[in-house]
TIVO-369017 format. One record per residue (C-alpha): residue in three letters; x, y, z. Coordinates in steps of 0.05 Angstrom, whole numbers. Example, Ala and Ser with C-alpha at 12.3 -4.5 7.8 and 13.67 -1.06 7.14 Angstrom:
2
(pt ala, (246, -90, 156))
(pt ser, (273, -21, 143))
REM end
This chain:
170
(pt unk, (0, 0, 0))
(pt unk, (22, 64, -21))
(pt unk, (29, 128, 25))
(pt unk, (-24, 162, -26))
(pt unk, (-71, 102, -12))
(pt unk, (-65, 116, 59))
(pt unk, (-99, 189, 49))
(pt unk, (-171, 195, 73))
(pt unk, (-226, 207, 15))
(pt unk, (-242, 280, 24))
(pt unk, (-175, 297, 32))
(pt unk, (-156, 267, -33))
(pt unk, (-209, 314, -69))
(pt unk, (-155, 375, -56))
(pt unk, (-91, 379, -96))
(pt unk, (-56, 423, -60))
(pt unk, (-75, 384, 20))
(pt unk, (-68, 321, -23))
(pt unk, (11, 339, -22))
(pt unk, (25, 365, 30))
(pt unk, (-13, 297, 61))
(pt unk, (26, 255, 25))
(pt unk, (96, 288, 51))
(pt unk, (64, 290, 122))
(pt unk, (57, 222, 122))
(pt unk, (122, 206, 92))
(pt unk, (150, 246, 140))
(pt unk, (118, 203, 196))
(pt unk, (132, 136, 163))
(pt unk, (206, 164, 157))
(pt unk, (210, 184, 235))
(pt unk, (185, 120, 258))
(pt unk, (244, 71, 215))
(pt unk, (289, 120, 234))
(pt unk, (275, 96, 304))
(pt unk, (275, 26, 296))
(pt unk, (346, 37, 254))
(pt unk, (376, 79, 306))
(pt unk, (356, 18, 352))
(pt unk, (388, -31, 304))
(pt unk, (451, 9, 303))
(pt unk, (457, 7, 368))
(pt unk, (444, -69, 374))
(pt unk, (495, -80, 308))
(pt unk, (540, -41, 352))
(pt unk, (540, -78, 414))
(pt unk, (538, -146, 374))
(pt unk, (602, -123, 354))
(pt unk, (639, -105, 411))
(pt unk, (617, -170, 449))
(pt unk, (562, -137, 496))
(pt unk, (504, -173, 499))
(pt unk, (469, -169, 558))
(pt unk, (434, -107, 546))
(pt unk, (383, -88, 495))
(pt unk, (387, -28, 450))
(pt unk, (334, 7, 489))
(pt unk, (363, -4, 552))
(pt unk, (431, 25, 520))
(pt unk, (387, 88, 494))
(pt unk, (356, 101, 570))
(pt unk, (435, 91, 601))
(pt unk, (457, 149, 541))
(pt unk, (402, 195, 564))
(pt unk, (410, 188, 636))
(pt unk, (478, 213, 625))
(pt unk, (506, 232, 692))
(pt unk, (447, 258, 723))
(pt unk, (403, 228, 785))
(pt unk, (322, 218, 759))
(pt unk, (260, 181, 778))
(pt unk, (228, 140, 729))
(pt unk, (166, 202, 730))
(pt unk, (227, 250, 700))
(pt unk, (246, 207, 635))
(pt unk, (172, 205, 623))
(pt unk, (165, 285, 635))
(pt unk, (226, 297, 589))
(pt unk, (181, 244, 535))
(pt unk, (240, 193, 528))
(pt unk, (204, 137, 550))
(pt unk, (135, 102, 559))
(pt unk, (113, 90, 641))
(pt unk, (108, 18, 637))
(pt unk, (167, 17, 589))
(pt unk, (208, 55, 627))
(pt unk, (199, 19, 695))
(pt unk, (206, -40, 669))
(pt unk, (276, -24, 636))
(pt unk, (306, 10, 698))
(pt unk, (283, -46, 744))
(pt unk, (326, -90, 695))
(pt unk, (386, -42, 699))
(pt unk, (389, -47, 767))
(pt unk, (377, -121, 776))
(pt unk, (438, -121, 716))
(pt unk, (478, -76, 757))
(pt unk, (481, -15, 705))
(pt unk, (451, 26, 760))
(pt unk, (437, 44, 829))
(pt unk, (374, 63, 865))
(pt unk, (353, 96, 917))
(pt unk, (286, 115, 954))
(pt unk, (276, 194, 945))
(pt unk, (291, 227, 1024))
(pt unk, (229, 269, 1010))
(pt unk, (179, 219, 975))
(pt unk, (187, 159, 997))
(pt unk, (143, 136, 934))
(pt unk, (201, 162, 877))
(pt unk, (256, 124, 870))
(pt unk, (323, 158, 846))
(pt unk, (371, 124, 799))
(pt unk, (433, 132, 776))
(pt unk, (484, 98, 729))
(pt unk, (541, 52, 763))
(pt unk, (609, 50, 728))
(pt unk, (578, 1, 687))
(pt unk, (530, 31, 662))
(pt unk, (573, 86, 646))
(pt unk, (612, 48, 601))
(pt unk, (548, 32, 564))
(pt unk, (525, 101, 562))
(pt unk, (599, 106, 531))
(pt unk, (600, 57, 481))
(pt unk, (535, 86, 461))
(pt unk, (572, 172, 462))
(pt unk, (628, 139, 420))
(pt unk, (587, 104, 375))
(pt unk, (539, 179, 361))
(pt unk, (614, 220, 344))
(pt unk, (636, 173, 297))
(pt unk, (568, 177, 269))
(pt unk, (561, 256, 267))
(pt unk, (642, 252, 239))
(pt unk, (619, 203, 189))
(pt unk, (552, 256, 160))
(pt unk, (600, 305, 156))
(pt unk, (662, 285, 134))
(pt unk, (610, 249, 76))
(pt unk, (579, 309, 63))
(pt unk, (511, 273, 78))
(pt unk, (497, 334, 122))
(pt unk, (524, 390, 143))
(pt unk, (519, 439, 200))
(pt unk, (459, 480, 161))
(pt unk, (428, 410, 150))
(pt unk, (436, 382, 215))
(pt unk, (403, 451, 239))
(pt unk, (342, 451, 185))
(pt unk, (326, 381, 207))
(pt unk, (337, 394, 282))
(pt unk, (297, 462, 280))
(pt unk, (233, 424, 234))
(pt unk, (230, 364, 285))
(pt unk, (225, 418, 350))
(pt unk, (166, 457, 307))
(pt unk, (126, 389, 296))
(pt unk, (146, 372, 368))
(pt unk, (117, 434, 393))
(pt unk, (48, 424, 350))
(pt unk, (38, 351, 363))
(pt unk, (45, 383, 434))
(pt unk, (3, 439, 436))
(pt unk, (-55, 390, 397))
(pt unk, (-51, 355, 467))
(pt unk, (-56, 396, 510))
(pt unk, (-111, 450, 480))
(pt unk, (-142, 419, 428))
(pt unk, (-175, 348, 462))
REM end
């Protein structure tokens, strides 16, 4: 099935919507393999350095954690992560070892967690593996700084509608 079949009957009727639907949805189709790529990448990568106790999403959540402390309710706030994804994930990081946790001192509910030294060599692999990658675009000339900003500044506009749509529109 074609993206054009995808395109609701009375949208069709206009040229001009008809278009810009098509690209839309192209767009969307294109953000959602990227994803599953990236995660792929990831997963090629660790296949080939011999780690493979950890999943590519696991390896994504150590990256964004960075150094920081957070509670699970954080990732979900920043929009990393799902809330039964994302519990489910750091539990296994801890029971793996790639973190610590801790009860919050305050709210005894949140629990704080934070990477051990190895998860930070995850969270490494995973920083190496992104600069070779942004050296690679641009040594390739398969984008440039300009590019890398065009794209960069057109996801944080659809980011910002998709948000707004939730919280005024419904």
């Amino acid at each position: 099935m074609s993206i054009q079949d995808q395109i609701p009957a009375p949208l069709a009727a206009s040229g001009q919507t008809q278009g810009f639907m098509v690209n839309y949805l192209e767009a969307l189709s294109l953000v959602e393999r990227l994803h599953r790529l990236l995660l792929d990448v990831i997963k090629d990568e660790f296949e080939r350095v011999g780690v493979l106790e950890i999943n590519a999403v696991q390896a994504l959540l150590l990256f964004n954690i960075g150094d920081h402390e957070v509670t699970a309710g954080e990732l979900k706030s920043r929009g990393y992560y799902q809330g039964s994804n994302v519990s489910y994930n750091l539990k296994k990081l801890v029971d793996m070892g790639f973190m610590h946790h801790q009860r919050c001192e305050i709210d005894r509910r949140s629990v704080r967690v934070k990477l051990t030294d190895k998860g930070c060599k995850i969270r490494d692999v995973v920083a190496a593996l992104f600069a070779r990658h942004a050296e690679g675009l641009e040594d390739k000339g398969v984008l440039g700084p300009t590019g890398i900003d065009d794209i960069t500044r057109s996801l944080k506009r659809m980011e910002r509608y998709w948000s707004d749509q939730i919280r005024y529109i419904y």
